[in-house]
C-alpha positions as CSV (number, residue, x, y, z in Angstrom):
1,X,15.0,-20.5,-70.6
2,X,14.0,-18.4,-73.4
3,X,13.3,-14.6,-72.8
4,X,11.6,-12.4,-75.2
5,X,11.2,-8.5,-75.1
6,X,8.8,-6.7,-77.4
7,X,8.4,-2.8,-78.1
8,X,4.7,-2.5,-79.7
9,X,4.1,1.2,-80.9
10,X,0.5,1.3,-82.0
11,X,-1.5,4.5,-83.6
12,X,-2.2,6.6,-80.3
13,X,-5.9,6.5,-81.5
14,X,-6.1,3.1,-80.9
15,X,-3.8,2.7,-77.7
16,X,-6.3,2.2,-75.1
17,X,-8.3,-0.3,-76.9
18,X,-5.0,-2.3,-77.5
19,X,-4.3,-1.9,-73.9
20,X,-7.5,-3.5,-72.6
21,X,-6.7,-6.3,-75.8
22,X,-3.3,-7.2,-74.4
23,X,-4.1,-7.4,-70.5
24,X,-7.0,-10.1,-72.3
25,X,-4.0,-12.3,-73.8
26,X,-1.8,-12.7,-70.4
27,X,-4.3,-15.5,-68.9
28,X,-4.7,-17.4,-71.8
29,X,-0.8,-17.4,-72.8
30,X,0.5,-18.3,-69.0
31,X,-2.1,-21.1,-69.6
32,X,0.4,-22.4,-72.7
33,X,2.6,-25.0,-72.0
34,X,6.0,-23.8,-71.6
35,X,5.1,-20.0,-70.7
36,X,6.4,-19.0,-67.5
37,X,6.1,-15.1,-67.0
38,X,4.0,-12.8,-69.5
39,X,4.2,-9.4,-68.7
40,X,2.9,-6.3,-70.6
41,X,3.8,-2.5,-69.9
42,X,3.0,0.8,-70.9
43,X,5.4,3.5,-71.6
44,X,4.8,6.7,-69.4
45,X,6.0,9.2,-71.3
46,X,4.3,7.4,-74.4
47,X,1.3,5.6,-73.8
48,X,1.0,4.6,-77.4
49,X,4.0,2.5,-76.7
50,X,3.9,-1.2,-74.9
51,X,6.4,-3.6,-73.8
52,X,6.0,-7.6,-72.8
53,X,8.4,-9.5,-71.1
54,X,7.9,-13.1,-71.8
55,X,10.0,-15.9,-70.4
56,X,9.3,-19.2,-72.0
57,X,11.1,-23.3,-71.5
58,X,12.3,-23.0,-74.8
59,X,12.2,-21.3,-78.2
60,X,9.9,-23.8,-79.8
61,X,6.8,-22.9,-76.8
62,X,7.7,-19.2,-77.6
63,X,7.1,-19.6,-81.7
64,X,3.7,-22.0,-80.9
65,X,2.8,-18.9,-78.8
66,X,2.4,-16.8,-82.2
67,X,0.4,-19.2,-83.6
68,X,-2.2,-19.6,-80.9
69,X,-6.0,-18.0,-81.6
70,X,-5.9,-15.2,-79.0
71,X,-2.7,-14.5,-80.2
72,X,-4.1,-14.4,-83.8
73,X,-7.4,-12.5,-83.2
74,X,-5.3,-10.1,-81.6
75,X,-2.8,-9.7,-84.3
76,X,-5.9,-9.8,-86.9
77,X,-8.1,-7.1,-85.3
78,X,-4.4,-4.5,-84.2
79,X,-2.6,-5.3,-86.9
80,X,-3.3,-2.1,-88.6
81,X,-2.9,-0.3,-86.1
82,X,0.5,-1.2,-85.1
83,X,3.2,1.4,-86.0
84,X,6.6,-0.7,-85.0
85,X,7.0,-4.2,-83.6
86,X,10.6,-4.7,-82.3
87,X,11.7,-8.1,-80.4
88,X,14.7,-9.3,-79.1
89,X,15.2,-12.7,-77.6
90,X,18.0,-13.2,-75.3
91,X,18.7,-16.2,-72.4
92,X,20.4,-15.5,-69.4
93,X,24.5,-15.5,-69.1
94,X,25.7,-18.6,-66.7
């Protein structure tokens, strides 16, 4: 199991728009094979400020997960407005 967790800080101008875009990617990514949980957050004491959970089979279903189009329509159409992107990928200790 491969788990991802991402820190998206976008312009505060554009935050609810980029809220209503993420909640749009969850069905089409649990719908990828290998995706088990997708998850996205909002900050309370910064709404500009998201966080995903994402638990994938493997690494290699979490890196075709970038490539996929709603992933890259989203990417095209927020990339300018995103401030920080911070990941970090971790599996669980056994």
């Amino acid at each position: 199991m491969h788990t991802a967790f991402i820190r998206v800080k976008v312009d505060p101008a554009a935050a609810d728009r980029a809220a209503f875009a993420m909640l749009a990617l969850v069905e089409p990514t649990l719908a990828e094979p290998g995706c088990v949980t997708y998850e996205f957050y909002r900050d309370h004491d910064d709404p500009s400020l998201f966080l995903c959970f994402e638990h994938w089979q493997s690494r290699q279903a979490l890196d075709d997960h970038g490539s996929t189009p709603h992933v890259t329509a989203f990417l095209t159409e927020f990339g300018p407005v995103i401030e920080r992107w911070e990941s970090n990928h971790a599996s669980a200790l056994t």
